[in-house]
C-alpha positions in Angstrom: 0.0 0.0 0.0 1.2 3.4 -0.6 -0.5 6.6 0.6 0.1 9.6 2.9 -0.4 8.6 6.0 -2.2 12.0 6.6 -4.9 10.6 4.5 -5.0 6.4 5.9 -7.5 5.1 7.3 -7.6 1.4 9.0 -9.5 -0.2 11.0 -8.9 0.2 15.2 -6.3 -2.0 16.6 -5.5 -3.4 13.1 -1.6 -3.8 14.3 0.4 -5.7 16.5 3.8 -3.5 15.8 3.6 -0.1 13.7 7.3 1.5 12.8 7.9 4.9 11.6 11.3 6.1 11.1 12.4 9.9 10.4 9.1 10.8 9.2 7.4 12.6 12.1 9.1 16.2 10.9 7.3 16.4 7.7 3.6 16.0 9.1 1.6 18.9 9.0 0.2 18.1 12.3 2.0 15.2 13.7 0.4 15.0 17.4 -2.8 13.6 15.3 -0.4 11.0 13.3 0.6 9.9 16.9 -3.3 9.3 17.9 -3.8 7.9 14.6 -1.5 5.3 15.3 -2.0 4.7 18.6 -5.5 3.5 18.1 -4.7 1.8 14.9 -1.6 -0.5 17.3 -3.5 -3.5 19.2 -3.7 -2.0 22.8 -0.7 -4.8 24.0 1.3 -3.8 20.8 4.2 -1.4 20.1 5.1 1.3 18.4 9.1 1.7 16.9 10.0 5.2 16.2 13.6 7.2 15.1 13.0 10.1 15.1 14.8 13.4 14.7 14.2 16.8 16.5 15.5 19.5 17.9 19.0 19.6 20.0 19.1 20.1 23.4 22.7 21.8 22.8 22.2 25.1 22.5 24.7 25.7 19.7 23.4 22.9 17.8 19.5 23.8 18.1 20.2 27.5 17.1 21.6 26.3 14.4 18.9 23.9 13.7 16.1 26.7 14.2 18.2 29.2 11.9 18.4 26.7 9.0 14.5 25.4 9.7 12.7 27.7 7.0 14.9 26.8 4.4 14.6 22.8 5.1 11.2 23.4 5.4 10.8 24.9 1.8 13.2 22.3 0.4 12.8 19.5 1.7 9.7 19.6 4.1 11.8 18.9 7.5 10.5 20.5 10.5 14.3 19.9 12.3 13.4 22.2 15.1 10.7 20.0 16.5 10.4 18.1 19.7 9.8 15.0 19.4 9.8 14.0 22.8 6.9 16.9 23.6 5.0 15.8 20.9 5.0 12.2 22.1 4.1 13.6 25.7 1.2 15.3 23.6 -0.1 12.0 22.3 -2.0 9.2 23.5 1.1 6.9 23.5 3.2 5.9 26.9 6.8 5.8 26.2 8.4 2.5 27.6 11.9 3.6 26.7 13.4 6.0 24.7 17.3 6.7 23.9 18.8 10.0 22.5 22.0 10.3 20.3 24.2 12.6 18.8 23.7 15.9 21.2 19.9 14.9 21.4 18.8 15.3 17.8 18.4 11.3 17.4 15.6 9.6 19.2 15.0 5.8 19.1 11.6 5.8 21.3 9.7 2.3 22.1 5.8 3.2 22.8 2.4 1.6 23.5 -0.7 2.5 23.2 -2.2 4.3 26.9 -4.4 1.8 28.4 -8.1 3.1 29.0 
């Protein structure tokens, strides 16, 4: 299958594992990706992500936020994004998460929130 994922629709609890790897910075509104596929993982599955965001060094996220506009207009990254505050924004529980490379790497394991 291929399609924007801004535009999928499956069916609730469809997955038992759902992956997503350096994509989250080019949603337009990536807090309602996260719900999307929290409700579409099982509610005892996981969700993978690597993700990339903005640097909690200070030289390295000024940077990041001074060249933002132009990756954004060439490339569609949004590299001055937090990840991690956008996860905390979501409807997923982070089980574990490890950050590389002055923080702009995430690899974050995730479940659904139990209701």
């Amino acid at each position: 299958m291929e399609s924007d994922i801004e535009e999928l629709a499956f069916e609730k609890q469809q997955f038992d594992t759902v992956v997503s790897t350096l994509s989250f910075c080019g949603y337009s509104n990536p807090v309602r990706i996260l719900e999307n596929v929290s409700t579409w993982c099982k509610p005892h599955g996981q969700v993978l992500l690597l993700e990339h965001g903005i640097s909690s060094n200070l030289f390295a996220s000024t940077l990041q936020r001074a060249l933002n506009p132009l990756a954004v207009k060439t490339v569609g990254c949004h590299q001055n994004r937090n990840i991690m505050e956008l996860l905390n924004r979501s409807p997923l529980e982070i089980q574990k998460a490890e950050h590389h490379w002055l923080d702009v790497f995430h690899l974050i394991w995730a479940t659904p929130r139990k209701e």
